[in-house]
C-alpha positions as CSV (number, residue, x, y, z in Angstrom):
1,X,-56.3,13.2,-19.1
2,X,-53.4,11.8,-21.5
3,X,-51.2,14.2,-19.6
4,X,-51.6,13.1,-16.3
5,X,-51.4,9.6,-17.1
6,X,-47.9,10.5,-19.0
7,X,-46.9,12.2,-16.0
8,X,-47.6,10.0,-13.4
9,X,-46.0,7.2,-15.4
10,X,-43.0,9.1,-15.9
11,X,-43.3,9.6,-11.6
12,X,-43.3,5.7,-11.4
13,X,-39.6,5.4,-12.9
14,X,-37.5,7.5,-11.6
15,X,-34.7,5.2,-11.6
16,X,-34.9,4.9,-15.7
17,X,-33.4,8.9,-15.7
18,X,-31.4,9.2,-12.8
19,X,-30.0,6.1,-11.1
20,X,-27.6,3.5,-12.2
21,X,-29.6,0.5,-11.2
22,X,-29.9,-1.9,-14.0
23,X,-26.9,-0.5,-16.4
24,X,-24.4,-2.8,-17.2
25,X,-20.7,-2.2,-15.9
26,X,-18.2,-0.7,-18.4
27,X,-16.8,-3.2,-20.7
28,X,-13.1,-2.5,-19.0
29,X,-15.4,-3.9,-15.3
30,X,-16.4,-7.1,-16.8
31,X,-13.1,-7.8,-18.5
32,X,-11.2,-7.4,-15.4
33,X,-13.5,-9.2,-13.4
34,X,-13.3,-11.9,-16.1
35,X,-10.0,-12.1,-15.8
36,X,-10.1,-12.5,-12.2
37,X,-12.1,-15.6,-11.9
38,X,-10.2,-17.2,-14.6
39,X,-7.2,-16.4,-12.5
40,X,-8.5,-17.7,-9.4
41,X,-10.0,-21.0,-11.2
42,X,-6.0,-21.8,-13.0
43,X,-5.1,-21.2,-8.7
44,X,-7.7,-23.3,-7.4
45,X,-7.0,-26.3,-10.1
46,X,-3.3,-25.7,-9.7
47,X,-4.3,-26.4,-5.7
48,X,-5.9,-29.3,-6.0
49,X,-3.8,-30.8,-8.3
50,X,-0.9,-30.4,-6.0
51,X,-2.7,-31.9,-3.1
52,X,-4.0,-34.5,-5.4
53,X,-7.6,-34.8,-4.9
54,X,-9.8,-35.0,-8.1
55,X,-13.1,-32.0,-8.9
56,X,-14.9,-34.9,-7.3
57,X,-13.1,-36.0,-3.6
58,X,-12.6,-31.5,-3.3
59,X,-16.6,-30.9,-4.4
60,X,-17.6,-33.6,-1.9
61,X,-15.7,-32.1,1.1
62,X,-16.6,-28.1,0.3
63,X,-20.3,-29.6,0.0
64,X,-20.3,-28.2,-3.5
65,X,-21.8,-29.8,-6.6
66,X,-19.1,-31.4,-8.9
67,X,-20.6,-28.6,-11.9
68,X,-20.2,-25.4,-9.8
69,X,-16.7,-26.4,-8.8
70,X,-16.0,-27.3,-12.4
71,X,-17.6,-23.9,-12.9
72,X,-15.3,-22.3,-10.5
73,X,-12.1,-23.4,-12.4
74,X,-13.1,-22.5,-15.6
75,X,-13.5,-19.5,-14.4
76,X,-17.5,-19.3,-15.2
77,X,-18.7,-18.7,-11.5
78,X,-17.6,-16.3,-9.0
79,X,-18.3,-17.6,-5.2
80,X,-19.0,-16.3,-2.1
81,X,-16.5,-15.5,1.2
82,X,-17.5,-18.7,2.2
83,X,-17.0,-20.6,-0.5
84,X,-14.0,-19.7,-1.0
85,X,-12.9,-20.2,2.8
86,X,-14.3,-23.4,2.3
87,X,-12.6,-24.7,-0.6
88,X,-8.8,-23.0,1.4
89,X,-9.7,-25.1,4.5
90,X,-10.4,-28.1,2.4
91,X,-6.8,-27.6,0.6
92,X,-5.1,-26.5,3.4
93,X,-3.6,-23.0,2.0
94,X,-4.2,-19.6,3.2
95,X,-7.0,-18.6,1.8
96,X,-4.9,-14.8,0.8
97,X,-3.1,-17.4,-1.5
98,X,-6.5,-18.5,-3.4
99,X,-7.7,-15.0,-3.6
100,X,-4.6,-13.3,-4.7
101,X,-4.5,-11.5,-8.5
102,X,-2.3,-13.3,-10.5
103,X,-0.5,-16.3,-11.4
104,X,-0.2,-19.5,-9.1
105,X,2.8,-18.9,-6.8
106,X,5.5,-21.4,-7.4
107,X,5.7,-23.9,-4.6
108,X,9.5,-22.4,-3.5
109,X,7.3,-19.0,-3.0
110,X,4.9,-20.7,-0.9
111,X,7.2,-22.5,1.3
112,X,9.4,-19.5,2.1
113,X,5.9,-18.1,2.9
114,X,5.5,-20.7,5.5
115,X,8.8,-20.3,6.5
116,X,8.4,-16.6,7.4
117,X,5.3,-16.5,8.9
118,X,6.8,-18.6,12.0
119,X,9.9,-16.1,12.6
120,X,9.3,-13.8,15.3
121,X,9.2,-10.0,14.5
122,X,12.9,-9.3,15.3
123,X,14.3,-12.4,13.1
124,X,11.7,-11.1,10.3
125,X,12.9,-7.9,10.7
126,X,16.1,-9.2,9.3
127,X,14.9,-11.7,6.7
128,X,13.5,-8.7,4.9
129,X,17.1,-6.6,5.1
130,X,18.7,-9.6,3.9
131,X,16.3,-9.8,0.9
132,X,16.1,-6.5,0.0
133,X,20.2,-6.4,0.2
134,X,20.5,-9.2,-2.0
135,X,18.1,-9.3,-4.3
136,X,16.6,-5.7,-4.3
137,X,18.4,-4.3,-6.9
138,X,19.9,-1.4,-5.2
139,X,23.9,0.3,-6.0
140,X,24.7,-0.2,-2.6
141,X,28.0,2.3,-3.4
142,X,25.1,5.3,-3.7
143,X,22.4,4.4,-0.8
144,X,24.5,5.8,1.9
145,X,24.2,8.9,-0.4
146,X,20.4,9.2,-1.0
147,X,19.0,9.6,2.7
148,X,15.2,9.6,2.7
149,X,12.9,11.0,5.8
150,X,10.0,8.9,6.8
151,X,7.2,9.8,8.9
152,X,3.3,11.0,9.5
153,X,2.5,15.0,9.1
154,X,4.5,17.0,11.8
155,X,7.3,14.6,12.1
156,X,9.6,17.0,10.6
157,X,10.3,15.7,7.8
158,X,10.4,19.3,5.8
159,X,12.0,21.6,8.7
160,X,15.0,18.9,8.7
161,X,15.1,17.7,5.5
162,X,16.3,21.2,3.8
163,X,18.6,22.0,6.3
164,X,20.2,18.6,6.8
165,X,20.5,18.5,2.9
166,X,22.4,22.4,3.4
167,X,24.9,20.7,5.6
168,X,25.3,17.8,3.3
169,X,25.6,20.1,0.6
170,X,23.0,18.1,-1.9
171,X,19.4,19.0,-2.9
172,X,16.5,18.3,-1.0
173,X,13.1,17.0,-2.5
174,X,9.6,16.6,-1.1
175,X,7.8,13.3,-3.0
176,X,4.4,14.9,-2.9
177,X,5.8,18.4,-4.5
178,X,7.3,16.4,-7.1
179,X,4.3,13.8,-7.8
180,X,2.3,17.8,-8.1
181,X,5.2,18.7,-10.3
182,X,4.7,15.7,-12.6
183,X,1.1,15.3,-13.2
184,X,0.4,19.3,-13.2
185,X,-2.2,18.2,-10.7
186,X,-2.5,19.2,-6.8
187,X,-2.3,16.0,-4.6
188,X,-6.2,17.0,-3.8
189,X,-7.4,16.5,-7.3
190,X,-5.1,13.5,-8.2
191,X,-7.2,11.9,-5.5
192,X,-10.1,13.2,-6.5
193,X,-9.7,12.0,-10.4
194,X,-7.6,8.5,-10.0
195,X,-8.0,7.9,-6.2
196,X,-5.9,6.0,-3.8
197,X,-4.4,3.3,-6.6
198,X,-3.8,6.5,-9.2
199,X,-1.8,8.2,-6.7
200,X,0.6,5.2,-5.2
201,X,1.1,4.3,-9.2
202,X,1.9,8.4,-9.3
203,X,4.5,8.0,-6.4
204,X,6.4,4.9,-7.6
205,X,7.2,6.6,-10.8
206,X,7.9,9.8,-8.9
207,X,10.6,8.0,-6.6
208,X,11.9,6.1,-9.8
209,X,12.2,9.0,-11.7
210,X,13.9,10.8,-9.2
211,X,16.5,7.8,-8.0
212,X,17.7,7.7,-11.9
213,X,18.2,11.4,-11.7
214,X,19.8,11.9,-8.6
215,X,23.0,10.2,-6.4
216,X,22.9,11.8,-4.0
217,X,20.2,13.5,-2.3
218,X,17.3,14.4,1.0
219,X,14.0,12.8,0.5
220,X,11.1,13.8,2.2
221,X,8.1,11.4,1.5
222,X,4.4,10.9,2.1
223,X,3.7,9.4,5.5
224,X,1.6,6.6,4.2
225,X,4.5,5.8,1.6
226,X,5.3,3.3,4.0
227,X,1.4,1.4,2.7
228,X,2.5,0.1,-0.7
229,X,5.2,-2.6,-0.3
230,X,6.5,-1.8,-4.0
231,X,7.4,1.3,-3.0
232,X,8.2,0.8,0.2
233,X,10.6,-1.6,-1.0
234,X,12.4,0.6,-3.5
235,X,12.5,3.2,-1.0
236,X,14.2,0.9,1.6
237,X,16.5,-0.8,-0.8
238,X,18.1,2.3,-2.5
239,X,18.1,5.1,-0.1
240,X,19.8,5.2,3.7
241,X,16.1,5.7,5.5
242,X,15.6,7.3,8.7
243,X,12.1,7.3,10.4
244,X,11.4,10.6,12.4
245,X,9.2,9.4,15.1
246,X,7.3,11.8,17.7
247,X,4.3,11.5,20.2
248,X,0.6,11.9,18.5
249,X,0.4,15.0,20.9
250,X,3.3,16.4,19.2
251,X,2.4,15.4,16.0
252,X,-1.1,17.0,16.1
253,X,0.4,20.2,18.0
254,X,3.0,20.4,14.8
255,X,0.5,20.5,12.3
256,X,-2.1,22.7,13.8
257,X,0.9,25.1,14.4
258,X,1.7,25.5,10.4
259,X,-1.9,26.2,10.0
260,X,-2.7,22.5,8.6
261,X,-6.1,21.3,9.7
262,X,-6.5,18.2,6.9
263,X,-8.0,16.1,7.6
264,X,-6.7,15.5,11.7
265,X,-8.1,18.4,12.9
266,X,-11.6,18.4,11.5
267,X,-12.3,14.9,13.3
268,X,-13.9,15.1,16.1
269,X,-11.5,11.9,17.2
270,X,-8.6,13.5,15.8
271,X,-5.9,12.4,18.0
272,X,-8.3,8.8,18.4
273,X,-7.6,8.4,14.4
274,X,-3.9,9.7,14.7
275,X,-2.8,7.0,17.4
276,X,-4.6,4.5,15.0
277,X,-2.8,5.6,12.2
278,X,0.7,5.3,13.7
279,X,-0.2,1.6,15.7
280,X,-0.8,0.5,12.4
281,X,2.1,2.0,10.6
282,X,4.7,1.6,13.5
283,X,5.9,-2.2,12.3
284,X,6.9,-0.7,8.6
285,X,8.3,2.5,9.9
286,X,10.3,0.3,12.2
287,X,12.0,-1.1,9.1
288,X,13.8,2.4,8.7
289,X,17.6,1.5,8.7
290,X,17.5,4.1,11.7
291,X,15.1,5.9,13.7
292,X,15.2,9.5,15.3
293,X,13.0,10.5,18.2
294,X,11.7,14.1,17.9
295,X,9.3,14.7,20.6
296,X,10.1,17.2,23.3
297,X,13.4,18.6,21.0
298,X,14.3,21.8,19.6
299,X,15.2,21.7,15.5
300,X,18.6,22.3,16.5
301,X,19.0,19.2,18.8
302,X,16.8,17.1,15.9
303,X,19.2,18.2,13.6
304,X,22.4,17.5,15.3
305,X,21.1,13.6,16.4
306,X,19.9,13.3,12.6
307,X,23.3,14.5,11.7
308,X,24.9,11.5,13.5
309,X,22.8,9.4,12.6
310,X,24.0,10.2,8.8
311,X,27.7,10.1,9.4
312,X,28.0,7.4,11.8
313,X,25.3,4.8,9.7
């Protein structure tokens, strides 16, 4: 009888064995999450302040008791989507600007924000060159030099790169086989072990590494490269890029050709997920300082437009 009653109460908690419910986060969890909120209270104070309204006159329009917003800006209390929409509104800032890791921007930050929002896509287009030119950093005597291929899977990216980089007479390197080459890792496992922040950390050194080593050189690089502004930025600032554009058709038709069927081809939506994928990428491969049109051409016509495009940029 003491065995069945042992066993049925070992039935009746599961959960103590085998599931996670109830175990506190890791101590790295809570200290970033700590630092977060104390973060976002020094921004919300540094907010209010600027639009000079006491804990009081901001609690009063947010609906909030004068202790939970005191809370908030110590950094004591987290709050809800709401909340913190509220408390934006009620300051008049984006609320991307509240919610943003870090320091407070400085008010010149925030009015340049401003400022760019209103340009249209064309004049923004150019604001960005501009920046990048004068404050990015870059040896502009070697970007002409350093030509770097952007572009989803199938673009052609690795049947031009090599030969373009043959006629230039300069080596050729693919950013994923050197991010592999780095960690000792296969791009599968990196994701596996560190995910998607462990792999654009990866990348940025990669590319860094690489532009200290080489002046002048073909780039091939991931087609989501284009996702982390950092790197994006680096890219853009010290290498001549070129964004090899084609048709999803083309694109799919490309990769199922080399016998590639991640992940596109196991989707029942496939080419439903692949025109997503480029809509949303288009506006940042469009910052490219030149684009080449692939669809519907042989490698030797890509090669001699890309070849131009090199000599006369």
């Amino acid at each position: 009888m003491v065995r069945r009653l042992s066993s049925r109460k070992q039935k009746q908690h599961p959960r103590s064995r085998h599931s996670h419910v109830g175990v506190p986060a890791p101590s790295y969890a809570r200290s970033s999450a700590d630092d977060y909120l104390r973060q976002l209270g020094e921004r919300l104070r540094s907010w209010r302040e600027r639009r000079g309204l006491t804990q009081s006159q901001l609690a009063k329009q947010c609906l909030l008791s004068l202790r939970s917003l005191v809370s908030i800006e110590q950094g004591r209390a987290s709050l809800t989507v709401a909340r913190l929409h509220a408390l934006a509104h009620a300051l008049d800032v984006p609320i991307e600007s509240l919610a943003a890791e870090g320091l407070p921007a400085s008010p010149a930050f925030e009015q340049s924000k401003v400022f760019l929002k209103k340009l249209p896509p064309a004049d923004l287009q150019n604001a960005h060159k501009l920046l990048l030119e004068r404050f990015g950093g870059a040896n502009h005597a070697l970007r002409r030099f350093r030509i770097a291929l952007t572009g989803l899977r199938g673009a052609g990216k690795s049947t031009l790169g090599p030969l373009l980089a043959q006629m230039l007479q300069c080596p050729f390197l693919e950013l994923d086989k050197q991010i592999e080459a780095d960690s000792g890792l296969t791009l599968t496992i990196i994701f596996d072990l560190y995910g998607v922040a462990g792999y654009r950390r990866m990348e940025r050194e990669a590319l860094e590494r690489i532009l200290a080593k080489h002046r002048r050189l073909v780039l091939a690089t991931g087609g989501s490269i284009v996702s982390d502004p950092a790197t994006y930025n680096l890219l853009l600032s010290e290498c001549f890029t070129i964004w090899l554009r084609a048709r999803p058709e083309e694109h799919m038709a490309r990769v199922l050709k080399q016998g590639d069927r991640r992940p596109m081809a196991q989707s029942r939506q496939a080419m439903r997920d692949l025109r997503r994928i480029l809509w949303s990428r288009e506006a940042l491969y469009r910052q490219a300082d030149a684009v080449l049109e692939t669809t519907g051409q042989s490698v030797r016509q890509s090669l001699h437009s890309l070849t131009l495009i090199v000599r006369q940029g």
